[in-house]
PyMOL commands that place a pseudoatom at each C-alpha (Angstrom):
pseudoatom trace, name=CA, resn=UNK, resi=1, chain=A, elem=C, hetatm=0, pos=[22.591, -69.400, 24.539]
pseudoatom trace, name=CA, resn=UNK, resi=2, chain=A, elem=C, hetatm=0, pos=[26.471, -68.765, 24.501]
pseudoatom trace, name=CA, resn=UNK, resi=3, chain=A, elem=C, hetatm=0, pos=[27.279, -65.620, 26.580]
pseudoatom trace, name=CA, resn=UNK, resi=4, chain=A, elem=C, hetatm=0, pos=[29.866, -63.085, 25.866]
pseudoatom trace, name=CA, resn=UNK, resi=5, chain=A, elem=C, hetatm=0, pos=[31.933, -60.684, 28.025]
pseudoatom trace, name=CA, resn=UNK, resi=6, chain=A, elem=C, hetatm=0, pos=[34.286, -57.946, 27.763]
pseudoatom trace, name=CA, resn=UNK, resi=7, chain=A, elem=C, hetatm=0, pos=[35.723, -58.594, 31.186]
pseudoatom trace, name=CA, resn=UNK, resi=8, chain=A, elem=C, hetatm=0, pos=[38.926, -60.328, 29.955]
pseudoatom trace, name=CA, resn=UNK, resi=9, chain=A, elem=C, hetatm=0, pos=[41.457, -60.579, 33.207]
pseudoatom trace, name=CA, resn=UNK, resi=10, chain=A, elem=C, hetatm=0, pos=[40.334, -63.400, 34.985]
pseudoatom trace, name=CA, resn=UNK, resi=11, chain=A, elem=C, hetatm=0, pos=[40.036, -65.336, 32.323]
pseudoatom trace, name=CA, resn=UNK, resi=12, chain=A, elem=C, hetatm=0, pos=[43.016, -64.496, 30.137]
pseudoatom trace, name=CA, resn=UNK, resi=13, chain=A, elem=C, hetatm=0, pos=[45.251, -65.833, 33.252]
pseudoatom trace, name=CA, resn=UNK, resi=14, chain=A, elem=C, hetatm=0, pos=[45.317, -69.316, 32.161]
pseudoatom trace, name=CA, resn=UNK, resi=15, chain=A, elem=C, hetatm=0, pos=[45.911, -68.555, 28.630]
pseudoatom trace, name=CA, resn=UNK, resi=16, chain=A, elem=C, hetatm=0, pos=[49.169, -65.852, 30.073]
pseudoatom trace, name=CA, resn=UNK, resi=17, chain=A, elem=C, hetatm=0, pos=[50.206, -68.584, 32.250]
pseudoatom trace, name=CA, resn=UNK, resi=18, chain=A, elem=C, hetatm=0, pos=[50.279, -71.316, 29.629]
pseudoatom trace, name=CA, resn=UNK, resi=19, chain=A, elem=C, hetatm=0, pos=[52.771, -68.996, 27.307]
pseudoatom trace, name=CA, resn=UNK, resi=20, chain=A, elem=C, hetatm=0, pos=[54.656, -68.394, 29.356]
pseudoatom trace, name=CA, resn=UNK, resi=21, chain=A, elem=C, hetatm=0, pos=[56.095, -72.307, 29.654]
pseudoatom trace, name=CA, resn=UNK, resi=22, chain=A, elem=C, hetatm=0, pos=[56.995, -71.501, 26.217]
pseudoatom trace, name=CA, resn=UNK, resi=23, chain=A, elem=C, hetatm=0, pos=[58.313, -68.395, 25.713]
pseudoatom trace, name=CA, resn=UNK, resi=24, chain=A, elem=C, hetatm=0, pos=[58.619, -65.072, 27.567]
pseudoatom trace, name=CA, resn=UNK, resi=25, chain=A, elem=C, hetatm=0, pos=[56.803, -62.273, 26.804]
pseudoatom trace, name=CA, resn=UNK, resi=26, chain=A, elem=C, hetatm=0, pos=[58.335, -58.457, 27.731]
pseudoatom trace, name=CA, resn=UNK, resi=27, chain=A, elem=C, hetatm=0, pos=[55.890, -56.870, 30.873]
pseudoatom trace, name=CA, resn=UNK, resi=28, chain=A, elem=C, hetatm=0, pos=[55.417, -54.206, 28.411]
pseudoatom trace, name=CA, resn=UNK, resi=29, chain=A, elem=C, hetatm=0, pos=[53.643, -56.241, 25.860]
pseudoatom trace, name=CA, resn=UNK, resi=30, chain=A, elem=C, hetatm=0, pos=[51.440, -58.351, 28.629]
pseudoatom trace, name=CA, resn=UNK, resi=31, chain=A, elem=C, hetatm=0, pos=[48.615, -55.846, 28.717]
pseudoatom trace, name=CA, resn=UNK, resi=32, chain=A, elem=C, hetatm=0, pos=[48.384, -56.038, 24.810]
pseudoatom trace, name=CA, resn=UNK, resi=33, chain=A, elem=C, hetatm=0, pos=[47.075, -59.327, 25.079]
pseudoatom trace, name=CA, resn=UNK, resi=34, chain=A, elem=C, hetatm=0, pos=[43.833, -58.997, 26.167]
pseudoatom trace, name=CA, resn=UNK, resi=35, chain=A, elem=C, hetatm=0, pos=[41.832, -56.728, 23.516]
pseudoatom trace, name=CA, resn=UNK, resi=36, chain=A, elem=C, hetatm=0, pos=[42.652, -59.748, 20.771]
pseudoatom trace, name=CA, resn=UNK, resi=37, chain=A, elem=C, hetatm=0, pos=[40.305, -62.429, 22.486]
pseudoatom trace, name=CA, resn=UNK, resi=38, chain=A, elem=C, hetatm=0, pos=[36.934, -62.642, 22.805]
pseudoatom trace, name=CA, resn=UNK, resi=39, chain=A, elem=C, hetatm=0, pos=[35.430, -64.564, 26.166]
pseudoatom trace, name=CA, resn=UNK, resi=40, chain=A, elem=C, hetatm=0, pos=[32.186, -66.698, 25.422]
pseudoatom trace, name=CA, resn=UNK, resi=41, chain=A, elem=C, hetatm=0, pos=[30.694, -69.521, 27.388]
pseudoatom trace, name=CA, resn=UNK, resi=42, chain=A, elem=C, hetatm=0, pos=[29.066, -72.365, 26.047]
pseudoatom trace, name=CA, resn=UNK, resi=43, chain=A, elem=C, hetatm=0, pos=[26.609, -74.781, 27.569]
pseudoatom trace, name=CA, resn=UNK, resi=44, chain=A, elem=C, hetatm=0, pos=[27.177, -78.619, 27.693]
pseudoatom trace, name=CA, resn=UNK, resi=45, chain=A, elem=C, hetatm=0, pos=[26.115, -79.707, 23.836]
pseudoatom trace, name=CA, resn=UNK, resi=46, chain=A, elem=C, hetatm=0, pos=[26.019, -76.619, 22.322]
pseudoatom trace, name=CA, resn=UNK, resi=47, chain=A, elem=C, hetatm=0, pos=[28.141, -76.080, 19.549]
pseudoatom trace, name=CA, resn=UNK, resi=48, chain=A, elem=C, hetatm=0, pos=[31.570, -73.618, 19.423]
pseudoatom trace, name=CA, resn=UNK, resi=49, chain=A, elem=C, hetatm=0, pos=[32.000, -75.267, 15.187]
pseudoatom trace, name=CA, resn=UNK, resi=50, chain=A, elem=C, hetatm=0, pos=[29.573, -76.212, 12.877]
pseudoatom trace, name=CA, resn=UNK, resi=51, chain=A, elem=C, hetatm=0, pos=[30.835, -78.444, 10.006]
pseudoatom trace, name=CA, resn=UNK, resi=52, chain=A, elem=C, hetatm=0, pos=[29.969, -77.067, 6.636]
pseudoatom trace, name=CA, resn=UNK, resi=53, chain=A, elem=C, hetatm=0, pos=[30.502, -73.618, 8.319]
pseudoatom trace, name=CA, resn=UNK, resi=54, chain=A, elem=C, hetatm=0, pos=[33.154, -70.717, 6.870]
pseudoatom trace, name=CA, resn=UNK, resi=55, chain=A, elem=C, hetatm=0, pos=[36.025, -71.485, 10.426]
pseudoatom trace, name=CA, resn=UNK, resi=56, chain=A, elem=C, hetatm=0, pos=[36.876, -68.284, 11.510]
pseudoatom trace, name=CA, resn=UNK, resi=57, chain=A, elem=C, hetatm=0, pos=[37.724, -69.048, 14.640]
pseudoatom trace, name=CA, resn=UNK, resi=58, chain=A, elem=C, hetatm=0, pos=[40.079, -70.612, 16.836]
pseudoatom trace, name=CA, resn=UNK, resi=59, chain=A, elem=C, hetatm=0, pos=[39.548, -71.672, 20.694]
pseudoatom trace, name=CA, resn=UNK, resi=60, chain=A, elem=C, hetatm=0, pos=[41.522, -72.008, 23.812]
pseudoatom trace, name=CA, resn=UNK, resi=61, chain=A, elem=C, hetatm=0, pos=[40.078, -73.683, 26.532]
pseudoatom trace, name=CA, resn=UNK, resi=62, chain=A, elem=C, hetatm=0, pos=[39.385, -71.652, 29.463]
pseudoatom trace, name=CA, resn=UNK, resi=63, chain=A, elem=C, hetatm=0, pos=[37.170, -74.099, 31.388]
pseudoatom trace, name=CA, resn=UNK, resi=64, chain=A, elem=C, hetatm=0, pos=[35.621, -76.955, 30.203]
pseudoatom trace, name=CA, resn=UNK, resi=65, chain=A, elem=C, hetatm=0, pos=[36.123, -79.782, 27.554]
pseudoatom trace, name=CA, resn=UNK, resi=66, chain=A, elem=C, hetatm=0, pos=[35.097, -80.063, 23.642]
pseudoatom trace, name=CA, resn=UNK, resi=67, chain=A, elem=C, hetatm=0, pos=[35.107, -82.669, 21.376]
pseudoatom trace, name=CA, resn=UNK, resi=68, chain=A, elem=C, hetatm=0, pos=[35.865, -82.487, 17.517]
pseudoatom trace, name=CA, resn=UNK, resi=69, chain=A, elem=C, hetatm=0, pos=[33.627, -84.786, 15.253]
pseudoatom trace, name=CA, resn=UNK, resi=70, chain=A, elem=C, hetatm=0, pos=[32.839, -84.789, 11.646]
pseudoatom trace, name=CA, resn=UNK, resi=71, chain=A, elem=C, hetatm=0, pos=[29.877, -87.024, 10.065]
pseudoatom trace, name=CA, resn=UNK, resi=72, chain=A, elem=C, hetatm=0, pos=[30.380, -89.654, 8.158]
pseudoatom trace, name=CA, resn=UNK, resi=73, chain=A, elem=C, hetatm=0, pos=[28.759, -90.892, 5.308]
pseudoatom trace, name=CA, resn=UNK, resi=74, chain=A, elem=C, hetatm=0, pos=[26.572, -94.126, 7.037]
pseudoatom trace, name=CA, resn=UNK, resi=75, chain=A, elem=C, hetatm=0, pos=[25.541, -90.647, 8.946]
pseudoatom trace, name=CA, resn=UNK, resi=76, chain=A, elem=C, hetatm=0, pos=[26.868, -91.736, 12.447]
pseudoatom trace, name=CA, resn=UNK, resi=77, chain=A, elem=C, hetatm=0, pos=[29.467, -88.972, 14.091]
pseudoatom trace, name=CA, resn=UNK, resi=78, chain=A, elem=C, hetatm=0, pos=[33.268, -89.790, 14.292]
pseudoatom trace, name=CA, resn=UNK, resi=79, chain=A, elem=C, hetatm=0, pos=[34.725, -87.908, 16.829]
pseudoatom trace, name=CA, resn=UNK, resi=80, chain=A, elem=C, hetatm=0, pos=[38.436, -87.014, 16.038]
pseudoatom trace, name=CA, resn=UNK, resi=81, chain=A, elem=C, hetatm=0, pos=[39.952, -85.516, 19.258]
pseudoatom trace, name=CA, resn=UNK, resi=82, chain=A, elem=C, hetatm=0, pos=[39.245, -83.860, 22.780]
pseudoatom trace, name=CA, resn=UNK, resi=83, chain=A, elem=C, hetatm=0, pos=[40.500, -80.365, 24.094]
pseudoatom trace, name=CA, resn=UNK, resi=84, chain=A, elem=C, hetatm=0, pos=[40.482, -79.673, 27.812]
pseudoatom trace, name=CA, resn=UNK, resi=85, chain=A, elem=C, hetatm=0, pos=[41.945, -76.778, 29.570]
pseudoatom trace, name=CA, resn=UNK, resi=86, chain=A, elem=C, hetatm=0, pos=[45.059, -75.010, 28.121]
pseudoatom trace, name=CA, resn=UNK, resi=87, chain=A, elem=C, hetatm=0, pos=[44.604, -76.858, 24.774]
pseudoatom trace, name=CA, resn=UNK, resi=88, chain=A, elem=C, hetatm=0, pos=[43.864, -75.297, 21.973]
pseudoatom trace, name=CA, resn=UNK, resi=89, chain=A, elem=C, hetatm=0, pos=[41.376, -76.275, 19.098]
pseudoatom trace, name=CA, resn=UNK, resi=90, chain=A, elem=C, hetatm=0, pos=[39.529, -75.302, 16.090]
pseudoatom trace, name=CA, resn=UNK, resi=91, chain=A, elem=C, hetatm=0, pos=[40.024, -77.055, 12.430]
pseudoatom trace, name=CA, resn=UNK, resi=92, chain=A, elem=C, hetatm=0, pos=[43.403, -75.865, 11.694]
pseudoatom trace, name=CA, resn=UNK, resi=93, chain=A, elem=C, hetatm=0, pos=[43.532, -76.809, 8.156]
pseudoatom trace, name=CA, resn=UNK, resi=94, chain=A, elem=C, hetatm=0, pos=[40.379, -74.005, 7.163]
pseudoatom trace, name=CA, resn=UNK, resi=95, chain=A, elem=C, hetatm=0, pos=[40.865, -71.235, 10.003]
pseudoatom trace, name=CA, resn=UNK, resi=96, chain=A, elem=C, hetatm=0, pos=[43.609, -69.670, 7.811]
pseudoatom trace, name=CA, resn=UNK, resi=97, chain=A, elem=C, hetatm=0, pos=[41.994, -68.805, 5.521]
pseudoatom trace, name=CA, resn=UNK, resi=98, chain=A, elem=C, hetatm=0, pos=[38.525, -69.025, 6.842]
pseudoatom trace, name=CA, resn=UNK, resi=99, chain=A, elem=C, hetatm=0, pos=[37.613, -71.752, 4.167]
pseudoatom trace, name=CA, resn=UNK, resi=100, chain=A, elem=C, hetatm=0, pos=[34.903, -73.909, 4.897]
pseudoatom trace, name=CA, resn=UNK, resi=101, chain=A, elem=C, hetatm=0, pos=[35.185, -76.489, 8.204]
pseudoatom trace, name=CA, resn=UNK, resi=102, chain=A, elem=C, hetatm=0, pos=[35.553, -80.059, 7.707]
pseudoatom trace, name=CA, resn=UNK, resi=103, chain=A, elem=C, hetatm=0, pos=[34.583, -80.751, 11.278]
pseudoatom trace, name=CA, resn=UNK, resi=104, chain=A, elem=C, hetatm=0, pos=[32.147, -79.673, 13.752]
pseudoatom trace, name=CA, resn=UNK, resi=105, chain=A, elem=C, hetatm=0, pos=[32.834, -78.385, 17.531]
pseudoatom trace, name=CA, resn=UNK, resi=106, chain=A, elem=C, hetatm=0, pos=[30.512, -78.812, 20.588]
pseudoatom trace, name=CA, resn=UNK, resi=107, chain=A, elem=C, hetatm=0, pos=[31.225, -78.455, 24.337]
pseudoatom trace, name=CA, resn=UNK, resi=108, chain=A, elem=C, hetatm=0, pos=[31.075, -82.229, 26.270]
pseudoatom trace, name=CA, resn=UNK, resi=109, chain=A, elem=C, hetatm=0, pos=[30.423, -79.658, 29.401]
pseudoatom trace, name=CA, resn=UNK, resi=110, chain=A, elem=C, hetatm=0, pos=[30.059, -76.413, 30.384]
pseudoatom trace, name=CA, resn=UNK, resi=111, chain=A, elem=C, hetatm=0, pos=[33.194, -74.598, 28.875]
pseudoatom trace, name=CA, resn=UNK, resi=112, chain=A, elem=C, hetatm=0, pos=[34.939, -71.084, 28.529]
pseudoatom trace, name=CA, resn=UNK, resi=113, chain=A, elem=C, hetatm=0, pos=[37.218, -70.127, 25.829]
pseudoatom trace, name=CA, resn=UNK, resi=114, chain=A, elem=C, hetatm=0, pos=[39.031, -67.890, 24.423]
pseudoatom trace, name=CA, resn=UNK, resi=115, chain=A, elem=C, hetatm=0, pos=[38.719, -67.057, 20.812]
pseudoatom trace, name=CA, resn=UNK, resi=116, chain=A, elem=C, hetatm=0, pos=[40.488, -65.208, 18.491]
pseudoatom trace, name=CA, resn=UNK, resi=117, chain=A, elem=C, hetatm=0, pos=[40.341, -65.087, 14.377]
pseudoatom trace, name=CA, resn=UNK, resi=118, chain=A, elem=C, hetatm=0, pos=[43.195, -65.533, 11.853]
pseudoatom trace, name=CA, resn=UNK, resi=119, chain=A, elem=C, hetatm=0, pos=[43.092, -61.285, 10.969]
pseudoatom trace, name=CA, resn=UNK, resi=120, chain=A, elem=C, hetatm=0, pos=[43.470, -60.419, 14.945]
pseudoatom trace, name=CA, resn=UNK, resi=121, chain=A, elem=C, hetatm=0, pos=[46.155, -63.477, 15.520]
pseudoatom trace, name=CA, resn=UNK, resi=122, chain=A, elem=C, hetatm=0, pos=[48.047, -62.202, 12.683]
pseudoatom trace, name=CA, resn=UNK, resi=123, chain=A, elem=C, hetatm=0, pos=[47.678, -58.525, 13.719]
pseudoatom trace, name=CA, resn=UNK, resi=124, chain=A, elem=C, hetatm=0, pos=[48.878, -59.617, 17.506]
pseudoatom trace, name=CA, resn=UNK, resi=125, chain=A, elem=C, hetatm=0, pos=[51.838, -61.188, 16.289]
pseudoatom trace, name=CA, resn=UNK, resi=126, chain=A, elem=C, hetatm=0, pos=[53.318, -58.083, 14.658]
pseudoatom trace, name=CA, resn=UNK, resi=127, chain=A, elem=C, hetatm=0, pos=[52.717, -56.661, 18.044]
pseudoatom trace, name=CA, resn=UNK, resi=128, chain=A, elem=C, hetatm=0, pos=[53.829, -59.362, 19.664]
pseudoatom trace, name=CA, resn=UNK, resi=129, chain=A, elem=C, hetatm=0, pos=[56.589, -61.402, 17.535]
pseudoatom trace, name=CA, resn=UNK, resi=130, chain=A, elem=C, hetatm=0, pos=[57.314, -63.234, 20.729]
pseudoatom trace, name=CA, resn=UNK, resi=131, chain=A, elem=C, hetatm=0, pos=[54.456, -65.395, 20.707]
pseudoatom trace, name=CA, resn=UNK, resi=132, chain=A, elem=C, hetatm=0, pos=[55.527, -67.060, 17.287]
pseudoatom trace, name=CA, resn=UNK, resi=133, chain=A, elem=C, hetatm=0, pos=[58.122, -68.918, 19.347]
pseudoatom trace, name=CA, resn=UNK, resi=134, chain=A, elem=C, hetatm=0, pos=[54.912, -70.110, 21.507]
pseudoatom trace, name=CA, resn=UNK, resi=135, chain=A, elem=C, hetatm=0, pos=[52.386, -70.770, 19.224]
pseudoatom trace, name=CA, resn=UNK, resi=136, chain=A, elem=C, hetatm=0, pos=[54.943, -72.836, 17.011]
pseudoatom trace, name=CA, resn=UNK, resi=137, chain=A, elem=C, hetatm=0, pos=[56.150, -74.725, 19.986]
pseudoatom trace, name=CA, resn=UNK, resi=138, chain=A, elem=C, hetatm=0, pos=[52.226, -75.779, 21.044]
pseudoatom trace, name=CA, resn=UNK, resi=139, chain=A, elem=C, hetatm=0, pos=[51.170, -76.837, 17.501]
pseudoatom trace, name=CA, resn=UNK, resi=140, chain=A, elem=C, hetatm=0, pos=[54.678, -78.819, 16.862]
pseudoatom trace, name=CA, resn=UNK, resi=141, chain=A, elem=C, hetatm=0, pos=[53.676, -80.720, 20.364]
pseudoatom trace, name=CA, resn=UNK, resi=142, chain=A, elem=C, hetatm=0, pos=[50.301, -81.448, 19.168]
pseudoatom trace, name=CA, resn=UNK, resi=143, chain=A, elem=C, hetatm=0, pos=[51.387, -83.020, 16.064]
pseudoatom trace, name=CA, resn=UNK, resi=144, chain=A, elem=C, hetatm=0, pos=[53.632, -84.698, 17.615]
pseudoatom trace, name=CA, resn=UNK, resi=145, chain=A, elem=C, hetatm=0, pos=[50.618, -86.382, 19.693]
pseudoatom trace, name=CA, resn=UNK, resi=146, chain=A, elem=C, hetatm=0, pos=[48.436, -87.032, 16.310]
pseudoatom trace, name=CA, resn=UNK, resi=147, chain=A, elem=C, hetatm=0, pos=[51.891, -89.045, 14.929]
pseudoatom trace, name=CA, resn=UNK, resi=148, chain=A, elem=C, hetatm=0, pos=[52.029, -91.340, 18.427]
pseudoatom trace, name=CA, resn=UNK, resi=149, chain=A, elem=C, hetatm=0, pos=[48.100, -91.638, 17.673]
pseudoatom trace, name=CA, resn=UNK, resi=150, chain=A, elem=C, hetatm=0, pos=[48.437, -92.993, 14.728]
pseudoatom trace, name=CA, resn=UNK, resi=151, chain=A, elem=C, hetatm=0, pos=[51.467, -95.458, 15.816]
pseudoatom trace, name=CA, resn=UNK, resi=152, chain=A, elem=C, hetatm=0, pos=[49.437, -96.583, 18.856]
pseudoatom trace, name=CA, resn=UNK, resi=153, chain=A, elem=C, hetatm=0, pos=[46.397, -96.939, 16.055]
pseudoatom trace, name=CA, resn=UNK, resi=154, chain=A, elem=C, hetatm=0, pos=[48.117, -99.652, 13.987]
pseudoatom trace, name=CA, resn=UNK, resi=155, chain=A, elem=C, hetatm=0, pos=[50.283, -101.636, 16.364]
pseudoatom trace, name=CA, resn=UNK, resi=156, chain=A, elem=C, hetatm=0, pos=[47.982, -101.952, 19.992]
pseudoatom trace, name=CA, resn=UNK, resi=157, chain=A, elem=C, hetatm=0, pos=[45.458, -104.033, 20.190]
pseudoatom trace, name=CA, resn=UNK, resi=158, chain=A, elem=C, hetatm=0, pos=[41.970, -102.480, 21.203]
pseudoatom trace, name=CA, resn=UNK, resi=159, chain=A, elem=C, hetatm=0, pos=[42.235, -103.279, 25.031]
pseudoatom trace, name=CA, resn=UNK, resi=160, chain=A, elem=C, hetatm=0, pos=[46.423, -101.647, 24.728]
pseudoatom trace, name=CA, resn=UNK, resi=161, chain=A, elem=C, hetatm=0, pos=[44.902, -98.622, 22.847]
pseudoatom trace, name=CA, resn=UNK, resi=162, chain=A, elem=C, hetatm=0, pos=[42.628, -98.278, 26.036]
pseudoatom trace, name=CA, resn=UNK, resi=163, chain=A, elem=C, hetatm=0, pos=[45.155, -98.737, 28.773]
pseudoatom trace, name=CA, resn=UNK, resi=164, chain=A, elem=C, hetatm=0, pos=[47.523, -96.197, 27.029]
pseudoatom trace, name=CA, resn=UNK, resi=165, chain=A, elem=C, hetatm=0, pos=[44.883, -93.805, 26.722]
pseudoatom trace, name=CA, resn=UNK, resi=166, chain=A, elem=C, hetatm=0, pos=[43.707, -94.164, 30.630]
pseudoatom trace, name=CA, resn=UNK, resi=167, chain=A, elem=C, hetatm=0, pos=[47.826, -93.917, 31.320]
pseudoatom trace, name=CA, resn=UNK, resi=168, chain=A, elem=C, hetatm=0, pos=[47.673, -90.408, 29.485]
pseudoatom trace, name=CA, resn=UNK, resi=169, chain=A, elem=C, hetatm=0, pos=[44.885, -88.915, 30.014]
pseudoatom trace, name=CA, resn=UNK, resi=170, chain=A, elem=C, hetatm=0, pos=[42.980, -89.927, 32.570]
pseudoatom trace, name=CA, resn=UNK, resi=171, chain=A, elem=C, hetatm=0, pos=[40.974, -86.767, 33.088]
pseudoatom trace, name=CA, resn=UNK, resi=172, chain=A, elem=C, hetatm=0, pos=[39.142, -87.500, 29.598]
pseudoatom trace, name=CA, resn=UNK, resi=173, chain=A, elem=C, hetatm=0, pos=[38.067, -91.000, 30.995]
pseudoatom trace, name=CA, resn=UNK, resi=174, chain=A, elem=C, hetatm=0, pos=[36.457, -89.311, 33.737]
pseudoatom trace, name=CA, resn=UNK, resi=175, chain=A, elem=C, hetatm=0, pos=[34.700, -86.502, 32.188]
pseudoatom trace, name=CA, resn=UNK, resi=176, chain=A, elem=C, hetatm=0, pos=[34.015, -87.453, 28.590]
pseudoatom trace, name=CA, resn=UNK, resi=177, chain=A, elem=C, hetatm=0, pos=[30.957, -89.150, 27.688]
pseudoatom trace, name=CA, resn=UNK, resi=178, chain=A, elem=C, hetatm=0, pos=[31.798, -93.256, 26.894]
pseudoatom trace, name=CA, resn=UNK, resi=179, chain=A, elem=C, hetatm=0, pos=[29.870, -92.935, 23.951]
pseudoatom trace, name=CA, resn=UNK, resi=180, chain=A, elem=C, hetatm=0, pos=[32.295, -90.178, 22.816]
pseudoatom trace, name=CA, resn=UNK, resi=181, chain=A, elem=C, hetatm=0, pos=[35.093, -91.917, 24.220]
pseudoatom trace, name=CA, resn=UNK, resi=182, chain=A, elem=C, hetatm=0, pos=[34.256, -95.056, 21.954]
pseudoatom trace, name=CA, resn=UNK, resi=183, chain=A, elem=C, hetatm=0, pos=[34.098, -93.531, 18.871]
pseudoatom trace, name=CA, resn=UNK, resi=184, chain=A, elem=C, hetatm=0, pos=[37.353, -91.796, 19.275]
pseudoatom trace, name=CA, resn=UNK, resi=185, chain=A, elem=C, hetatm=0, pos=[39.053, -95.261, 20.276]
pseudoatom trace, name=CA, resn=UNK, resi=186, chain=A, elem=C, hetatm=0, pos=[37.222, -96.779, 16.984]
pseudoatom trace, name=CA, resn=UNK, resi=187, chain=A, elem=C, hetatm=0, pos=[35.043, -99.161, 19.788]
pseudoatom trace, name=CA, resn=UNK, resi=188, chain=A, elem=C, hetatm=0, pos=[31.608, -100.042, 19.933]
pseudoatom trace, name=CA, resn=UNK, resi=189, chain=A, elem=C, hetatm=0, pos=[30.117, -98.539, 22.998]
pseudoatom trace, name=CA, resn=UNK, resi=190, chain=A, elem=C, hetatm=0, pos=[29.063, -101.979, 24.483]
pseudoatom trace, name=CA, resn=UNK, resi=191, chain=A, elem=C, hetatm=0, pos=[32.897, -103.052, 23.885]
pseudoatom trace, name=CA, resn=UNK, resi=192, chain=A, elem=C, hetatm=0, pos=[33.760, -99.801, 25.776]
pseudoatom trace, name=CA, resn=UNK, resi=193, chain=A, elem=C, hetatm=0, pos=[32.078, -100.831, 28.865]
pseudoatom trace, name=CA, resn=UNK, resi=194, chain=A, elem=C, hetatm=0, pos=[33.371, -104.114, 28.877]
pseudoatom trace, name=CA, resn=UNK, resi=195, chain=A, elem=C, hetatm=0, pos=[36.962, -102.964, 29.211]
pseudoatom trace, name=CA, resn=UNK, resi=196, chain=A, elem=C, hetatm=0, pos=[36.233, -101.009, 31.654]
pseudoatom trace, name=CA, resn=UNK, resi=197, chain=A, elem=C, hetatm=0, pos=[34.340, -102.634, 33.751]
pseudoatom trace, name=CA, resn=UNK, resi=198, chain=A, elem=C, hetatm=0, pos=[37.255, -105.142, 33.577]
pseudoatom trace, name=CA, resn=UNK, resi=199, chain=A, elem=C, hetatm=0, pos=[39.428, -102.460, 34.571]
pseudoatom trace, name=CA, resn=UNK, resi=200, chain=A, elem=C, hetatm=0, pos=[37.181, -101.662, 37.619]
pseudoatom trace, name=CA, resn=UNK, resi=201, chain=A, elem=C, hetatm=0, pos=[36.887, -104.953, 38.561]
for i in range(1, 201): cmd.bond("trace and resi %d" % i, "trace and resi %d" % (i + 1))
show_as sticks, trace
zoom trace
């Protein structure tokens, strides 16, 4: 069972400390940060996202790592993308609005977020016009990763597509599940473990 808390301070650290890379905020306007986020933990499995669910929500990670998945039609899960600490995630295309998600959410391991809705973000940015700056800047770097994605998609081979992605983000090799990990690269599980055991060898 997810657990909520209105104890915000420790946690909202991370999420202060990863604007402020991007933008400064005046001291005046730190302390207004807080009361827009809600703190929940979620055990390993459990889900943050349910596809076919209304997405009100959006999630920064805390603690902890996520993956997004939808299900495909042979009924098999195709997992999309990971979030990790200071990343942010939710499906972007139906939070505005709150339509109805295309993709489901669940935690890989224990994880703490942040959470906020589309009504509260907009209401803290009239407060706090400064984090437009930020919240542009974060989303324009993350689609800059999907484009690369796809580049690295059509023109590496299966074994470069691996390699690049243990280059980059080496933290996700250790923690995610390889099943997970597979799908994401398009492999077969078995295919998964061969590279890498070639890698380890």
């Amino acid at each position: 069972m997810r657990q909520t808390s209105n104890n915000f301070t420790p946690v909202t650290q991370p999420l202060l400390s990863h604007i402020q890379k991007f933008t400064s905020i005046p001291p005046d306007k730190i302390s207004l940060l807080e009361p827009f986020f809600e703190h929940k933990t979620y055990k390993k499995k459990e889900v943050l996202l349910a596809e076919g669910q209304r997405c009100f929500e959006k999630f920064f990670i805390v603690k902890g790592c996520v993956h997004l998945s939808y299900l495909r039609q042979n009924g098999t899960e195709q997992t999309v993308d990971f979030a990790m600490e200071n990343w942010w995630t939710s499906d972007f295309s139906a939070f505005p609005t709150a339509a109805v998600s295309k993709f489901s959410i669940r935690a890989t391991e224990h994880t703490e977020v942040l959470i906020i809705t589309a009504d509260r973000q907009h209401e803290l940015l009239q407060q706090v016009p400064e984090l437009n700056e930020y919240f542009h800047l974060v989303f324009q770097r993350a689609y800059a990763a999907c484009q690369m994605r796809f580049r690295f998609l059509f023109e590496f081979s299966k074994e470069e597509l691996y390699q690049n992605f243990l280059q980059n983000f080496p933290a996700f090799v250790q923690r995610v599940p390889q099943y997970l990990l597979a799908s994401f690269l398009g492999f077969t599980p078995e295919y998964l473990s061969e590279i890498r055991k070639k890698y380890l060898s």
